[in-house]
C-alpha positions as CSV (number, residue, x, y, z in Angstrom):
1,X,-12.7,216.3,-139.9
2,X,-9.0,216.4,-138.9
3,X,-8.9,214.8,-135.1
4,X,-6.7,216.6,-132.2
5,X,-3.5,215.7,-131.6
6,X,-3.3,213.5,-128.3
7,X,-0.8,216.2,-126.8
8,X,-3.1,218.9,-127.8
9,X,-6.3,216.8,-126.4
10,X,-4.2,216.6,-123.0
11,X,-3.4,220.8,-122.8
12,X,-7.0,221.3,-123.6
13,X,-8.4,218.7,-120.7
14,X,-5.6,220.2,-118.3
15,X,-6.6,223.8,-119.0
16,X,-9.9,223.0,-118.6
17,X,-9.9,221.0,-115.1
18,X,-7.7,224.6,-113.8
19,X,-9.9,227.1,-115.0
20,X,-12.7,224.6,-113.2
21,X,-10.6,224.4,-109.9
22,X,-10.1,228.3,-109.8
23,X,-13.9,228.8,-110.6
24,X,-15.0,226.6,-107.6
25,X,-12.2,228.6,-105.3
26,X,-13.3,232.0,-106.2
27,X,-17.0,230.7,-105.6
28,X,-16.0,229.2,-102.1
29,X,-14.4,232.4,-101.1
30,X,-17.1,235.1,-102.5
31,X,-19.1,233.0,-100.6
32,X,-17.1,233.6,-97.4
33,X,-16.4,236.8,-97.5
34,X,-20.4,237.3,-98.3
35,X,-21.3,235.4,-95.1
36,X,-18.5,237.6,-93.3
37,X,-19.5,240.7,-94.7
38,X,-23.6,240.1,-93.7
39,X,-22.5,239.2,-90.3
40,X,-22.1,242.7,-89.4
41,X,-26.0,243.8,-90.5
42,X,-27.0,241.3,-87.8
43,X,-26.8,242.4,-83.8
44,X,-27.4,238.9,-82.7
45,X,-25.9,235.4,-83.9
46,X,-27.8,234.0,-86.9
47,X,-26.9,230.1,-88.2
48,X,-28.0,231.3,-91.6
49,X,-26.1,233.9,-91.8
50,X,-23.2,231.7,-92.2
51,X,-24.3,228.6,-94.2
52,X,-23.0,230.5,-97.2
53,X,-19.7,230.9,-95.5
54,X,-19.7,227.2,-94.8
55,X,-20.5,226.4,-98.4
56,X,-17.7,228.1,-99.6
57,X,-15.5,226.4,-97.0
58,X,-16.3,223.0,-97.9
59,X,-16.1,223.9,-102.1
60,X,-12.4,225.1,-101.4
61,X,-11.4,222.2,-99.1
62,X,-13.1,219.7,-101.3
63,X,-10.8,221.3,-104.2
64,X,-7.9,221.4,-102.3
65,X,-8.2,217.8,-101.1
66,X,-9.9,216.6,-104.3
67,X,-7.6,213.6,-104.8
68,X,-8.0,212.3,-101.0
69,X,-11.8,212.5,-101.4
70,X,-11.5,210.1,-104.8
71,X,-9.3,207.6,-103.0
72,X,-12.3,207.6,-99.5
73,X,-14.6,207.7,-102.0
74,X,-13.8,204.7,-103.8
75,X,-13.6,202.8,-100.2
76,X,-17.2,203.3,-99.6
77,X,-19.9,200.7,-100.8
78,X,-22.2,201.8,-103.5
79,X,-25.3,201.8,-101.8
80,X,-24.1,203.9,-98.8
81,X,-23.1,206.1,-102.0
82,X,-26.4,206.0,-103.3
83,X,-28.3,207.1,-100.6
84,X,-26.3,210.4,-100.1
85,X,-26.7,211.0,-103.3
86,X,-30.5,210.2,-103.4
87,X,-30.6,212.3,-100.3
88,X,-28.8,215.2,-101.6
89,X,-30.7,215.5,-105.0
90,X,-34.0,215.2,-102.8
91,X,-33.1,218.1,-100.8
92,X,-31.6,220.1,-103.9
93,X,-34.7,219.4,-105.5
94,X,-37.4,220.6,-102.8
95,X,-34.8,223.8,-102.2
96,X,-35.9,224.7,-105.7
97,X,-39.2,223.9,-105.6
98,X,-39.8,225.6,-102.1
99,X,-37.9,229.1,-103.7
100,X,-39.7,228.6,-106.4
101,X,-43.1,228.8,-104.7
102,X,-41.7,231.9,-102.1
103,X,-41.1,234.2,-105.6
104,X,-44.3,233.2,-107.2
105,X,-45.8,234.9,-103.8
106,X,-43.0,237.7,-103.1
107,X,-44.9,240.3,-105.1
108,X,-48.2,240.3,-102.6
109,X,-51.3,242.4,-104.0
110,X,-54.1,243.5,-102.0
111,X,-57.4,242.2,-102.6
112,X,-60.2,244.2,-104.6
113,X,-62.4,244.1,-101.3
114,X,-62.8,246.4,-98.4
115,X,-60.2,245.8,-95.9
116,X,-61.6,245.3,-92.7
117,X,-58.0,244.5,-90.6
118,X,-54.6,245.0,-91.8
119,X,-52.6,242.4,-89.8
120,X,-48.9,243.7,-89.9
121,X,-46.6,240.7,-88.6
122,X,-43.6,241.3,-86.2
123,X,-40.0,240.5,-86.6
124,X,-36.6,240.9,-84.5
125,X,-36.5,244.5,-82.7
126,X,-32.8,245.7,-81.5
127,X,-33.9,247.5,-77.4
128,X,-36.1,249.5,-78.3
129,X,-35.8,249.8,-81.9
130,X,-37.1,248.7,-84.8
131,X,-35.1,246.8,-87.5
132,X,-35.3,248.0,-90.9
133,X,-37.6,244.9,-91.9
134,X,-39.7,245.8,-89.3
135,X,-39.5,249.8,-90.9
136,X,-40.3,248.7,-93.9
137,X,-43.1,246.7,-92.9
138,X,-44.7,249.4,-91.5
139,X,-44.4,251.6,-94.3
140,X,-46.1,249.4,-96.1
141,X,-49.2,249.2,-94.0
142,X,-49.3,253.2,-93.4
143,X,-49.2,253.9,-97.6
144,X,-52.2,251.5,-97.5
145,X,-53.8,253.0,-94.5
146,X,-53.8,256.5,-95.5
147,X,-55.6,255.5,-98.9
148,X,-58.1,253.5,-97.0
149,X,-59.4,255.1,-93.6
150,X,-62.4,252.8,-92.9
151,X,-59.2,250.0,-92.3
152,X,-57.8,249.6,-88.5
153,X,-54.8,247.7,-88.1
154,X,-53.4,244.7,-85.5
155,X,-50.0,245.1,-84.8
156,X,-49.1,241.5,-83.8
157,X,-45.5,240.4,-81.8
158,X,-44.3,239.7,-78.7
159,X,-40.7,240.4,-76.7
160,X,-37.9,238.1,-77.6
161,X,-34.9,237.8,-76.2
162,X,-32.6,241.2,-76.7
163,X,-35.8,243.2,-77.1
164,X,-37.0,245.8,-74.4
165,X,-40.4,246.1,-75.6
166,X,-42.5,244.0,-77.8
167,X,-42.8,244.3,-81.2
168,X,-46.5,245.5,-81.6
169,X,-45.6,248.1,-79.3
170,X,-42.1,249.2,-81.4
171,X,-44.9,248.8,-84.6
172,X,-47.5,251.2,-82.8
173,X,-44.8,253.7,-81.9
174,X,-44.4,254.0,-86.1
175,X,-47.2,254.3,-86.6
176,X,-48.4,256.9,-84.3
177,X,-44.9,258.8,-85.5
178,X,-46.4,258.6,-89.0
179,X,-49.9,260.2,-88.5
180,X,-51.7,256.7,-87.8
181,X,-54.6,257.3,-85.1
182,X,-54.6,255.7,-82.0
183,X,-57.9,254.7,-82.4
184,X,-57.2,252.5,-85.2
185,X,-54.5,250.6,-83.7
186,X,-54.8,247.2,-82.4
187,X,-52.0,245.3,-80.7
188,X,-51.1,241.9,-80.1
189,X,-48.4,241.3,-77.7
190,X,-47.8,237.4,-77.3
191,X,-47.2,235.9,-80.3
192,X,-43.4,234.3,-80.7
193,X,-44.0,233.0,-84.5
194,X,-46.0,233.3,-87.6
195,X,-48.6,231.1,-86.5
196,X,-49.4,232.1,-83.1
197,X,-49.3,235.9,-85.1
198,X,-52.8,234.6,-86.7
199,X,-53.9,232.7,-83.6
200,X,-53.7,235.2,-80.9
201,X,-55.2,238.0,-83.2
202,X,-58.1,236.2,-83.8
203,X,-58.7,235.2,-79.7
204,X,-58.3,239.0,-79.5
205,X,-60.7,240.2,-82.2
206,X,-62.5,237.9,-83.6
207,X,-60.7,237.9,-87.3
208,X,-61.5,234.6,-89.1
209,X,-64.8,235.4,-91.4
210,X,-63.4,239.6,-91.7
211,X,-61.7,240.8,-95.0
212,X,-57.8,240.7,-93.7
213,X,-54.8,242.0,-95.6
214,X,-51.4,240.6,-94.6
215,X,-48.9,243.0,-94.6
216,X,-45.0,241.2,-94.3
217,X,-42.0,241.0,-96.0
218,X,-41.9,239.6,-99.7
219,X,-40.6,236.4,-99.0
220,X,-42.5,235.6,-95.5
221,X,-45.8,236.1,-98.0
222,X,-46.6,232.3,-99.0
223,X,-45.9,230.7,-95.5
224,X,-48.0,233.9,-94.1
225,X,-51.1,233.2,-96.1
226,X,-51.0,229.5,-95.4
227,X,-50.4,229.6,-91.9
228,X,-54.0,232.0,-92.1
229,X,-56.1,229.6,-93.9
230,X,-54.9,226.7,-91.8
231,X,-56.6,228.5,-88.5
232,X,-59.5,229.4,-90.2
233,X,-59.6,232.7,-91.9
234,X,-61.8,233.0,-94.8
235,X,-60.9,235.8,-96.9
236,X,-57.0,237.2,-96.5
237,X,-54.6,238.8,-99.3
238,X,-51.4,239.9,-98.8
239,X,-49.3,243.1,-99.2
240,X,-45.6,242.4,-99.7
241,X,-42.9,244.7,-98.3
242,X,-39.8,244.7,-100.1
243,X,-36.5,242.9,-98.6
244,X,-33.1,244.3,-99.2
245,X,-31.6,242.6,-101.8
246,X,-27.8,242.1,-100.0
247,X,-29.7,240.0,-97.5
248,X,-32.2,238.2,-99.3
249,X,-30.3,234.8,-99.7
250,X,-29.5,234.7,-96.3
251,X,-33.6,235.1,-95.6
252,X,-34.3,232.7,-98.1
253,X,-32.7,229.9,-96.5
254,X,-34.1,230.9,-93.4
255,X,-37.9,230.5,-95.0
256,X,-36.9,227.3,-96.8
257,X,-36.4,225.7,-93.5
258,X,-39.7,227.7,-91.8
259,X,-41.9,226.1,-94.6
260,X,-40.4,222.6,-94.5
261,X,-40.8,222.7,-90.6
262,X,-44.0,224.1,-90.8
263,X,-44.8,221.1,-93.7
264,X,-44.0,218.7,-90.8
265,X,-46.1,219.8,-88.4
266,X,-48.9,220.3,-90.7
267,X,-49.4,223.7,-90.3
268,X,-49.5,224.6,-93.9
């Protein structure tokens, strides 16, 4: 087989190492303008929102200033090297895992069982109203409910900051809205996170040996269920709203975090 000319080799490599520079820059800055354009779907500041951003930030500087890096690089002794390294692919590596484990759970089914509680879980509120998470949450819970009557349902969240009222309270006001009777509503009005959600339902009504179906978004699902079993409750399922799409990643890092903190305290 007849072998490149050097020249030839040399166009090829240079071509090559462009087309791989512009790739990385138009990466770096969808990744901007992505964090940029999500910002304005959020009413208060959000760290995760802007990790993409940051991302692309570092990909185009690192491009830009790819010769510098080499020459710091080489400066640096090999084990210092190593343990970034070691620590990066570590991290990279449980990122996957942990996503890995939130998709096998997105798609939440109810168990064959009578329900005896539908716990809905809580999330950020804007005043007085309800964010469309939240919405959609409850959507969820009121197709189910209006297929099974015998079912009450806990609405479970407290008042954080830049809410009015509580979340159980925004939750109950959809609910009645949407034909749900009052009779059947239980609130919760303390919790602050998933796990006090579980915990102050139960010091409320007693939940841990009833037939309970979750009802959150599709990728709060696994650390849901977890956090349940780990106080006690005997026999929950879940029922999975679905999250919009444009905002999914930035949620996804957010639950990546949730579950490694929650790891470390041992709460799942």
């Amino acid at each position: 087989m007849r072998r490149l000319p050097p020249a030839v080799k040399q166009s090829f490599s240079s071509l090559f190492r462009f087309a791989a520079k512009a790739a990385l820059i138009i990466t770096g800055a969808a990744l901007i303008l992505y964090s940029l354009n999500v910002s304005r779907l959020w009413s208060k500041f959000d760290i995760f929102v802007f990790i993409p951003g940051i991302l692309g930030l570092l990909i185009i500087t690192a491009v830009i200033l790819l010769k510098l890096i080499k020459k710091i690089l080489i400066k640096i002794p090999k084990v210092i090297k190593f343990a970034v390294l070691s620590v990066f692919c570590t991290g990279v590596l449980s990122f996957i895992i942990v996503q890995g484990i939130i998709f096998y759970h997105m798609n939440g089914r109810a168990a064959l069982n009578d329900t005896d509680y539908v716990i809905v879980l809580g999330c950020q509120i804007d005043g007085i109203n309800a964010s469309a998470p939240l919405i959609r949450r409850v959507n969820t819970a009121i197709e189910y409910l209006n297929k099974h009557q015998n079912a009450k349902v806990i609405v479970t969240g407290g008042q954080g900051p830049g809410e009015d009222i509580t979340e159980a309270q925004a939750m109950k006001k959809l609910l009645r809205n949407n034909g749900i009777n009052e009779d059947k509503i239980l609130t919760e009005e303390r919790a602050s996170n998933t796990m006090e959600n579980f915990l102050f339902s139960d010091e409320l009504y007693d939940l841990k040996e009833k037939n309970i179906l979750i009802v959150t978004t599709d990728y709060h699902m696994f650390r849901s269920l977890c956090a349940a079993k780990k106080l006690g409750y005997q026999n929950v399922s879940g029922l999975s709203s679905k999250s919009q799409l444009t905002v999914l990643p930035v949620y996804l890092l957010r639950e990546y975090v949730g579950i490694i903190y929650y790891l470390i305290l041992g709460r799942i």
